[in-house]
C-alpha positions as a printed NumPy array, in Angstrom:
array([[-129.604,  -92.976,   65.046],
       [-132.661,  -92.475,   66.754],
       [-135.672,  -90.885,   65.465],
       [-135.458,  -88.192,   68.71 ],
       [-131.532,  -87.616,   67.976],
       [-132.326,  -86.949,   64.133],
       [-134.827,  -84.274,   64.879],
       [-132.55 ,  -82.931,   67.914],
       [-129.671,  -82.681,   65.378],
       [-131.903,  -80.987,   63.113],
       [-133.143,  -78.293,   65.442],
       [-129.756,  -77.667,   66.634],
       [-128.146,  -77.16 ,   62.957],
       [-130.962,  -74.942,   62.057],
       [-130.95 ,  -72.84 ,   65.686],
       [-127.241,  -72.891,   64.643],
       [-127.491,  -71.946,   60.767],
       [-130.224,  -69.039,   62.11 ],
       [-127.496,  -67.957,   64.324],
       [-125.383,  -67.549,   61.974],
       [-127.685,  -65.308,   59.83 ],
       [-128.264,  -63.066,   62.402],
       [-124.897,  -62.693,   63.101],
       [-123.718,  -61.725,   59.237],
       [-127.03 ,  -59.795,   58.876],
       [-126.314,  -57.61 ,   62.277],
       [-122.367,  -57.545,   60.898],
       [-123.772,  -56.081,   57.356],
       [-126.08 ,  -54.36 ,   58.579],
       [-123.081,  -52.524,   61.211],
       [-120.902,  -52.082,   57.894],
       [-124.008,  -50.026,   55.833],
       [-124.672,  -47.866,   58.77 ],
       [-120.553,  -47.017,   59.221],
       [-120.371,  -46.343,   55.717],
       [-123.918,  -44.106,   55.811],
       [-122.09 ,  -42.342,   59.264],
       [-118.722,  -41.567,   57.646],
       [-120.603,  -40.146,   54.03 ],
       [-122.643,  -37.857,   56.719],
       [-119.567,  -37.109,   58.429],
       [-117.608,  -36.343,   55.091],
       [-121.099,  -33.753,   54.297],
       [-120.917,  -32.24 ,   57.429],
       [-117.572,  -31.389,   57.268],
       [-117.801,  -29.862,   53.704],
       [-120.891,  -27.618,   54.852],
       [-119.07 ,  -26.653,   57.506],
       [-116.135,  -25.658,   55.361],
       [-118.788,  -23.569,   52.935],
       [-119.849,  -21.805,   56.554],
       [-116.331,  -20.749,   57.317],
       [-115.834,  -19.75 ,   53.307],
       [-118.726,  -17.68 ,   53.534],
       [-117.83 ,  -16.423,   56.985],
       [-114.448,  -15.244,   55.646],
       [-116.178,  -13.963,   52.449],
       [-118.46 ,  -11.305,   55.194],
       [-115.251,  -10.089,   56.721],
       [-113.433,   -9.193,   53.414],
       [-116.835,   -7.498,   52.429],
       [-117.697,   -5.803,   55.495],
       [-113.535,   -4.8  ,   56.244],
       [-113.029,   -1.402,   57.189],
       [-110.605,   -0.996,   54.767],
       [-112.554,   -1.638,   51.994],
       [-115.695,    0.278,   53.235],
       [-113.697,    3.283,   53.044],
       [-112.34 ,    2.897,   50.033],
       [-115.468,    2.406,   48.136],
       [-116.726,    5.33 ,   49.751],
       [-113.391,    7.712,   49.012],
       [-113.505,    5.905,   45.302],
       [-117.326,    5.341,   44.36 ],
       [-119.437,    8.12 ,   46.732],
       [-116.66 ,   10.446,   46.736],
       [-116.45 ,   10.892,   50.491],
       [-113.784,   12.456,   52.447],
       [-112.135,   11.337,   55.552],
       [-112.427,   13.808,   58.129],
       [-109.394,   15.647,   59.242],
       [-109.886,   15.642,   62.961],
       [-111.655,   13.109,   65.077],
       [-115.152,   13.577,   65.471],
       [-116.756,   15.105,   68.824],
       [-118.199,   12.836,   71.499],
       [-121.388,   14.019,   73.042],
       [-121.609,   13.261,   76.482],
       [-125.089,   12.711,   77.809],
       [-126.107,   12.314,   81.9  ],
       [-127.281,    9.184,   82.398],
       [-130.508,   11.259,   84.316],
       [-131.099,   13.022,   81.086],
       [-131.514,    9.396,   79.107],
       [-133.881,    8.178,   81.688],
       [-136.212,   11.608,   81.458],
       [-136.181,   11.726,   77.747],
       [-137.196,    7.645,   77.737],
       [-140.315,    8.915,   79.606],
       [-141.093,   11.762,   77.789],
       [-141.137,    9.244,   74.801],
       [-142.925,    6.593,   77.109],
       [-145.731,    8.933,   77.713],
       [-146.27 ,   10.385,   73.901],
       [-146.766,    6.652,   72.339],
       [-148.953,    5.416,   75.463]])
């Protein structure tokens, strides 16, 4: 072998060795980041389960039902026997009073 084919074949097994290493570093370095995107993943979707838990958790609390209770049981409240009376106000009569107001706090 030549002196010029020696240093050819050299270049050539270390272009392909480098190769090589960037390929199994890119590869490894595609494995970490899956891993890192599927333990996010696996956190999101347990925060997002706490959310829902917590949502659920306001609903129970703020249920009707159990509003009334604690006010029949705790505060001593009464129901009352009839519905309650609507007041009916003229849409004119909103608009007037919002300027009276308008004017006393300018």
């Amino acid at each position: 072998m030549s002196k010029s084919s020696t240093i050819r074949f050299i270049f050539i097994v270390f272009a392909f060795a480098f190769l090589i290493f960037l390929h199994v570093a890119t590869v490894n370095e595609i494995k970490n980041m899956t891993r890192e995107k599927i333990t996010k993943t696996e956190l999101l979707n347990e925060k997002l389960n706490r959310i829902e838990m917590k949502t659920v958790e306001i609903q129970k609390l703020s249920s009707e039902e159990r509003i009334v209770k604690i006010a029949k049981d705790t505060l001593g409240m009464l129901s009352p026997i009839e519905n309650l009376k609507t007041i009916r106000v003229d849409k004119f009569q909103i608009e007037q009073l919002e300027k009276l107001l308008q004017e006393k706090y300018d």
